[in-house]
C-alpha positions as CSV (number, residue, x, y, z in Angstrom):
1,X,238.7,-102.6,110.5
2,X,239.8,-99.0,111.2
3,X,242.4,-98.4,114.1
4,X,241.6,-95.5,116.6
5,X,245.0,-93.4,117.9
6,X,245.8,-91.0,120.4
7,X,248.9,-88.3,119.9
8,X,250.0,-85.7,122.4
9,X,251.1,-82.9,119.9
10,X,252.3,-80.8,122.6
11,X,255.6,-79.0,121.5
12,X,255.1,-79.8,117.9
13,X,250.8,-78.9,117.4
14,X,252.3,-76.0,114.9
15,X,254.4,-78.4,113.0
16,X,251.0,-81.3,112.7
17,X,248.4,-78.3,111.7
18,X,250.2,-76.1,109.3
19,X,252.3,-79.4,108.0
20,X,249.2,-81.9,108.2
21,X,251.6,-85.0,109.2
22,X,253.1,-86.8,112.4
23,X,256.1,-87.7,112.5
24,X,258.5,-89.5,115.0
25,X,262.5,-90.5,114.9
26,X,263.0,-94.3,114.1
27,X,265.6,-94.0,116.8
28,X,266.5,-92.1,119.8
29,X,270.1,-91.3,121.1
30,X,271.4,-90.9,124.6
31,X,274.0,-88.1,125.7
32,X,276.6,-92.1,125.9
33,X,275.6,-93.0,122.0
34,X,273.0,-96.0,122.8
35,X,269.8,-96.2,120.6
36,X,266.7,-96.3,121.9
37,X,262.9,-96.7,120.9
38,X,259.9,-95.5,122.4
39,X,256.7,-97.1,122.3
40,X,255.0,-94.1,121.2
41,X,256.9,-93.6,118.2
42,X,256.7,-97.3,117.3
43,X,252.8,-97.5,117.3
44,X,253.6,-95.1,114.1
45,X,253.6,-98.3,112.3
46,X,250.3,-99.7,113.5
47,X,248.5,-96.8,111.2
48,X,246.9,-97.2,108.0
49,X,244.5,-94.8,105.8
50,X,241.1,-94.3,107.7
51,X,242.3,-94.8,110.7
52,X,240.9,-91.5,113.4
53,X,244.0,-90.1,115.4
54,X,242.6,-88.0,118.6
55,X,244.9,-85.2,119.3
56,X,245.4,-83.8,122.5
57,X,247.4,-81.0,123.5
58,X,247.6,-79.1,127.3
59,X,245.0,-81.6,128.8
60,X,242.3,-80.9,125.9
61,X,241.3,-83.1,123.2
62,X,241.9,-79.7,120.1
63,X,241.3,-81.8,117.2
64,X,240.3,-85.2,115.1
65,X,242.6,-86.2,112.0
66,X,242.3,-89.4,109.4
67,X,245.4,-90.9,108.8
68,X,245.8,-89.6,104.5
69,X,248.6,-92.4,103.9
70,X,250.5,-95.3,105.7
71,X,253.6,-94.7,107.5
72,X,256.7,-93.9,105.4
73,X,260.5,-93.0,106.0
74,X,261.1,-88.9,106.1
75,X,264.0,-87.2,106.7
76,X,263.5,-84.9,110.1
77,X,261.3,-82.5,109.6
78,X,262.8,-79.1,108.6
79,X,261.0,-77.3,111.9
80,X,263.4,-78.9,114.1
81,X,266.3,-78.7,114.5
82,X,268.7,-82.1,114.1
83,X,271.1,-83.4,116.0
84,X,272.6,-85.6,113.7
85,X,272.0,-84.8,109.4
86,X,271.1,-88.3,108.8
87,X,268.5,-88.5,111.6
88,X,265.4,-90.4,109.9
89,X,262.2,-90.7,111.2
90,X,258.6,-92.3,110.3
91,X,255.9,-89.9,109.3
92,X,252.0,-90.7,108.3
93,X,250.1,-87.9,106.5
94,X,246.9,-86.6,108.4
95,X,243.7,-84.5,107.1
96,X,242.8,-82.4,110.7
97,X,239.4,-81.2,111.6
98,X,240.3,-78.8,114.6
99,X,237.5,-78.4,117.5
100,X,236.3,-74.8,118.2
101,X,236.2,-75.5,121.6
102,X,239.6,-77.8,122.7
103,X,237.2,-80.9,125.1
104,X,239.2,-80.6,128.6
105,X,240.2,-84.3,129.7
106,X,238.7,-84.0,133.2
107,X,235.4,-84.2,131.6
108,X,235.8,-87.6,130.6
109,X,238.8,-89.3,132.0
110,X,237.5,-91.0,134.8
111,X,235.1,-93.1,132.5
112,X,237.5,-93.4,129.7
113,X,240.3,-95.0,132.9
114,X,237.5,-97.2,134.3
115,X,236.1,-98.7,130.6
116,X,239.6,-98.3,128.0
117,X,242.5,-97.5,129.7
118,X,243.5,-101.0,130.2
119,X,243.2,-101.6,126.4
120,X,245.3,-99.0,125.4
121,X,248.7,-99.1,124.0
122,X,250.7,-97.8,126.0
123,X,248.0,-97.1,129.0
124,X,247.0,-93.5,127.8
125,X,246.1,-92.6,131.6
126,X,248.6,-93.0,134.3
127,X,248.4,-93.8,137.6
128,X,248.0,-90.0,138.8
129,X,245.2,-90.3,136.1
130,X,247.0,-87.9,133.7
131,X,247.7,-88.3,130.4
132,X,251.1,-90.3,130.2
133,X,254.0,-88.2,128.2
134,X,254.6,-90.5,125.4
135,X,253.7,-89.9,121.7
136,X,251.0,-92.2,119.9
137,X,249.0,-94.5,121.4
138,X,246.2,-97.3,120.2
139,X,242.9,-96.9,121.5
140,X,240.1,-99.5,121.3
141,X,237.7,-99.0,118.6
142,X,235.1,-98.5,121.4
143,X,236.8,-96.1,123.2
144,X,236.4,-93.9,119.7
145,X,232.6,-93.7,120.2
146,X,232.8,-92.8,123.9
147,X,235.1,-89.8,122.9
148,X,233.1,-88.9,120.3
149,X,230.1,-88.5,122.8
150,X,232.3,-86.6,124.7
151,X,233.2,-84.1,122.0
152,X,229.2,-83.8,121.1
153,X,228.5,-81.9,118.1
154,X,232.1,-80.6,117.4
155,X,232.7,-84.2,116.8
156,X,233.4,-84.5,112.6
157,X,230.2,-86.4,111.3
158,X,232.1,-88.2,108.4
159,X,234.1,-89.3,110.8
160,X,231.4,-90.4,113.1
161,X,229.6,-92.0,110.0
162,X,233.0,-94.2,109.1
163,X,233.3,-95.2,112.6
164,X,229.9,-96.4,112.5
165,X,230.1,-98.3,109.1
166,X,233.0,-100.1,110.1
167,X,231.3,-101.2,113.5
């Protein structure tokens, strides 16, 4: 069964479109030296090909993407700029279907916290009911449907039509 994802492609929505990927460090590294990983970047791992990644950016749903491949090791991406040479990451390949019209998330938040939010991976809406700042997220496979209402006709019918075979 296909998984359903959320990214916040805030700072780095150039990098995703004109590079067609997400990507995410394996490890992050305090101002002291300690490691650390994020939940976000972890759920990288969860996603496999045909799995639908929502993207949101500024408090708008701008685009729908199919994960192309399954995660896999990448060196940083050469649009940023690293803080250590041997900084490695986890990246997944996307095909992006960009909305003409970016879908505000005040149009359909409240439903999406009352039905999903509690089934989400991290909790996508916090307790301000705003999008939480982290990276990916795992949405429930109904929660993909609801969106796709939301998004009407801009919604991408092949990927409506997957969704529904895989129901």
């Amino acid at each position: 069964m296909k998984r359903v994802f959320w990214v916040n492609v805030n700072s780095s929505y150039k990098e995703v479109v004109d590079g067609s990927f997400l990507w995410a460090p394996k490890l992050g590294v305090r101002k002291d030296g300690i490691t650390f990983k994020r939940p976000g970047w972890e759920q990288l791992k969860k996603v496999s090909p045909g799995d639908i990644v929502f993207m949101h950016r500024k408090q708008h749903i701008v685009g729908v993407a199919t994960a192309a491949s399954a995660m896999y090791d990448s060196e940083i991406p050469g649009t940023r700029k690293p803080t250590n040479p041997d900084y490695l990451g986890n990246k997944i390949d996307i095909t992006i279907r960009l909305l003409q019209t970016p879908v505000c998330t005040e149009e359909f938040k409240d439903n999406f916290i009352l039905n999903y939010n509690k089934q989400c991976t991290p909790l996508l809406f916090n307790k301000e009911d705003n999008v939480t700042q982290s990276y990916l997220y795992e949405i429930p496979f109904a929660a993909a449907f609801y969106l796709s209402e939301a998004l009407g006709p801009q919604f991408p019918a092949s990927i409506l039509s997957a969704l529904k075979n895989d129901d």
